[in-house]
N, C-alpha and C positions, 0 to 999 in steps of 0.2 A: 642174600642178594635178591630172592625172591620176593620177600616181603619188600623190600625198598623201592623196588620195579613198581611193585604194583600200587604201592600207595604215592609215589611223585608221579607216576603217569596221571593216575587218577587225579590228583590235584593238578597238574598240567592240561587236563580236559575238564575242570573247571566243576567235578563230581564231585561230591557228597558220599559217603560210604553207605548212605540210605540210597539214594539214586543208584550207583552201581549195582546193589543186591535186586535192587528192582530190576534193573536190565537182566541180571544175571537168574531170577526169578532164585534167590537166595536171601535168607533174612540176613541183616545187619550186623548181627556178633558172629556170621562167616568169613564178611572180608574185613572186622576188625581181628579175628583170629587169625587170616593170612597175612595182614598188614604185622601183628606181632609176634611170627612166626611160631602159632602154637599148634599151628597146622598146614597143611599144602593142599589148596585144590586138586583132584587128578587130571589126569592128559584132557578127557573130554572138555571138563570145568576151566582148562587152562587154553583150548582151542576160542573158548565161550569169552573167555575174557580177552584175550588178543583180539576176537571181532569187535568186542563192544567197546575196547579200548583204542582201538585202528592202531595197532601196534602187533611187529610181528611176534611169537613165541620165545624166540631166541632173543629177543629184546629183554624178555621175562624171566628167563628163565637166565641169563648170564651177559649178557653185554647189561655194563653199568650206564647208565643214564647222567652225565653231565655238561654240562651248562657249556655252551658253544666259545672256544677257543678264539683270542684275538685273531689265531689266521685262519681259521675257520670264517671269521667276521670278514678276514680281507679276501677270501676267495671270493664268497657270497656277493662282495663289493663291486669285487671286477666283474665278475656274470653281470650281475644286473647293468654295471655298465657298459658293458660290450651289446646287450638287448639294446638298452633305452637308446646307442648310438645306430643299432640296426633299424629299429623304430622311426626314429628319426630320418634315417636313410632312406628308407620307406613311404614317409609323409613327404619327404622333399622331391622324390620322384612321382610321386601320383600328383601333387601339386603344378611340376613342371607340364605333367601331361595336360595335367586340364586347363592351366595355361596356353597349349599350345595351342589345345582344342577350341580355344574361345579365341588366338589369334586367328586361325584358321578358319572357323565360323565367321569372323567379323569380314577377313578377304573374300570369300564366298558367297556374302550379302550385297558386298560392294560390287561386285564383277559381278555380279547375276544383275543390279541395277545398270552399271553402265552397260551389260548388255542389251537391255530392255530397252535403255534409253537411245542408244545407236540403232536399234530394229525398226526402234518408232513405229511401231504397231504395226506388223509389213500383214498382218492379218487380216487389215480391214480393205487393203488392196484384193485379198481372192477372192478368185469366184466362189462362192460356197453352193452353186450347182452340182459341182464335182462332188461327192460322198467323203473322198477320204481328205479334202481341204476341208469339207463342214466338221469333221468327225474332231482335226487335228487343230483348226482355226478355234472350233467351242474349245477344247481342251485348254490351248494357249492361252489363250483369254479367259480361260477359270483360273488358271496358273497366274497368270502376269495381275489379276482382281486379287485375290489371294494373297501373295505376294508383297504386293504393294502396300497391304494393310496391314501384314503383320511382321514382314521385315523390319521396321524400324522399332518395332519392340523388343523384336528378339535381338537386333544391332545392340540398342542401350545395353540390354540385359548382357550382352557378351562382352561390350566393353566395360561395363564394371566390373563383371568376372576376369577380365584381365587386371582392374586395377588391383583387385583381392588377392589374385592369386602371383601377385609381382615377387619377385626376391625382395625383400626385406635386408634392406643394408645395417 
């Protein structure tokens, strides 16, 4: 049992019976000798192998090694499809978000303009004698300068990210 362990592991990670001894810092006719059972590595030598092999001991030493069952094949099916439908679930929700988030950005550009545009610059009416009309009048009109220049880029920019990110019929 030992020997067959070790050697279709070894060919299932894709090793050479040179390469293993190297890992194992063991010459070449040791693990041809455990592959044709003329001999048994001991516990230390068999911890050494189970690391270099990423396989447990008990793998090695009596659980047989074979080839994945049709319903072995159909578990393995349904996991991954029950993921790939959570995934999905997943993508379709952060989608809707940012969706909404770029509806929401786009109403928020628009009512921040027809607010501006019904104020009709009520800024340029104060007196900016007063301290806290200069302070709040320059602010307003840094904001409404600002604004005005780069609202309609970031609009575009939101309504194609709406078109992108639509339901797909």
């Amino acid at each position: 049992m030992l020997k067959e362990n070790i050697k279709s592991i070894r060919k299932s990670k894709g090793l050479s019976q040179e390469e293993l001894a190297i890992k194992l810092n063991v010459v070449r006719q040791t693990i041809s000798k455990w592959e044709q059972g003329l001999s048994v590595p001991d516990s230390e030598m068999l911890i050494s192998i189970s690391e270099v092999l990423e396989t447990p001991v008990s793998t090695l030493l009596g659980e047989s090694i074979s080839e994945l069952k049709v319903d072995d094949l159909k578990v393995i099916s349904e996991k991954l499809e029950i993921i790939n439908l959570q995934l999905s679930q997943r993508k379709n929700a952060k989608r809707k978000i940012i969706h909404w988030l770029f509806i929401s950005l786009c109403a928020i550009i628009i009512i921040t303009f027809i607010s501006l545009f019904l104020l009709n610059s009520i800024y340029l009416n104060w007196n900016y004698n007063k301290i806290e009309y200069a302070v709040f009048g320059i602010a307003f009109q840094s904001f409404e300068w600002l604004f005005v220049r780069i609202a309609p880029i970031i609009l575009i920019a939101s309504i194609i990210g709406i078109i992108l990110t639509r339901k797909k019929v």
